[in-house]
C-alpha positions as CSV (number, residue, x, y, z in Angstrom):
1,X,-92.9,45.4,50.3
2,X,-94.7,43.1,52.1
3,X,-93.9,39.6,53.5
4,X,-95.6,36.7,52.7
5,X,-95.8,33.3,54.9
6,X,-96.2,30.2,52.7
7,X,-97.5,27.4,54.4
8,X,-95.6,23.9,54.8
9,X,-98.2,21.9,55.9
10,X,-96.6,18.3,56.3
11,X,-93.8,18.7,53.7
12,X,-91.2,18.4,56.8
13,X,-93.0,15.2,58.7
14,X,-94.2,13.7,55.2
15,X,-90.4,13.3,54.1
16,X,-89.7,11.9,57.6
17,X,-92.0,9.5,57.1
18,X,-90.9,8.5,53.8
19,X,-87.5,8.5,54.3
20,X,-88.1,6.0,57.7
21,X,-90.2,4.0,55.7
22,X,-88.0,3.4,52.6
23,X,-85.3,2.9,55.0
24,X,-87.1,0.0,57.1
25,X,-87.4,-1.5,53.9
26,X,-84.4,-1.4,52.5
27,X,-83.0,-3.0,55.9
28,X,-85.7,-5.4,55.8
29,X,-84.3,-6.5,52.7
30,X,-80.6,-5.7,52.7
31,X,-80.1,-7.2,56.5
32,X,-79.8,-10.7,56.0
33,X,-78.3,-10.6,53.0
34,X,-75.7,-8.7,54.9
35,X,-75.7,-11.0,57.8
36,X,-75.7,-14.4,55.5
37,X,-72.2,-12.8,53.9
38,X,-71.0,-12.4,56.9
39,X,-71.3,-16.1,58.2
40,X,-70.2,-17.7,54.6
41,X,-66.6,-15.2,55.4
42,X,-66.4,-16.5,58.4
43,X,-67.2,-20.1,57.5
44,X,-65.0,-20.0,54.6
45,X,-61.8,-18.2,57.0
46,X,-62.4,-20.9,59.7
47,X,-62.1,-23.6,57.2
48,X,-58.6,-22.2,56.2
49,X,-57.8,-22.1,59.8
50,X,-58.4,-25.7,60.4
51,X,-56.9,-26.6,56.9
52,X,-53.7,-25.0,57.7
53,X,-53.8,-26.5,61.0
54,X,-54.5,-30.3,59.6
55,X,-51.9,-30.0,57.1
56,X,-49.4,-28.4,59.9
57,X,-50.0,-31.1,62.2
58,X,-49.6,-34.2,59.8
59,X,-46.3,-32.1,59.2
60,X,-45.1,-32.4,62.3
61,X,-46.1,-35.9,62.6
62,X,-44.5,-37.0,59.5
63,X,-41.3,-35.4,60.9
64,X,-41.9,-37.1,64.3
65,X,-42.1,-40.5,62.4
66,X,-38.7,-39.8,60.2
67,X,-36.8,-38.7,63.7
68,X,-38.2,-41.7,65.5
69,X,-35.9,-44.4,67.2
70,X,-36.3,-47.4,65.5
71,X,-39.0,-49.7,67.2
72,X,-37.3,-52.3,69.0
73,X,-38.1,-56.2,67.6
74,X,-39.7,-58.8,70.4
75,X,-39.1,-61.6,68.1
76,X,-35.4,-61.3,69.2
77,X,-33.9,-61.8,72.4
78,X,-31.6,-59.0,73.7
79,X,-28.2,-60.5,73.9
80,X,-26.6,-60.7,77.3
81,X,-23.6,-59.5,78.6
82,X,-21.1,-62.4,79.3
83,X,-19.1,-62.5,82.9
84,X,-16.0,-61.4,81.4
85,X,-17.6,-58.8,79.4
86,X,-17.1,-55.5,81.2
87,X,-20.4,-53.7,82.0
88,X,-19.4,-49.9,81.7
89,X,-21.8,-49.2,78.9
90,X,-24.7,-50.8,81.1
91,X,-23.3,-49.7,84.2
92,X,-21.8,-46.0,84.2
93,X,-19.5,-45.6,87.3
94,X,-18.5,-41.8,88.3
95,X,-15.3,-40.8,87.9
């Protein structure tokens, strides 16, 4: 029985070739597809960011607004103590 050699001549480096090939190809094509998906995501997450964050804010104003003082009127002079009127609401003393 006697061994016999068959020769490969290029099967090995032509599949290397072809595989490189298809696959420069395919990330030609696939690549900014890929990269344009990921910017809308990103986009689209940041945009729901800063809409949560608008509506929290006008929140918090809106709260701010119904826990406000009321805003004092200049039309109306602020009535004055008279001289017999003790001043101890103005004027705390220590006790």
């Amino acid at each position: 029985m006697t061994l016999q050699l068959i020769a490969a001549a290029g099967t090995g480096s032509g599949n290397l070739l072809v595989g490189l090939l298809l696959g420069l190809v395919i990330g030609l094509l696939v690549g900014p597809a890929f990269r344009s998906w990921l910017i809308f995501r990103e986009w689209s997450d940041a945009s729901r960011e800063a809409k949560l964050a608008d509506r929290l804010v006008s929140r918090l104003e809106a709260d701010a607004e119904e826990d406000a003082p009321p805003v004092p009127n200049d039309d109306v002079a602020p009535r004055m103590p008279s001289r017999t009127e003790p001043r101890t609401a103005a004027w705390p003393t220590p006790r």
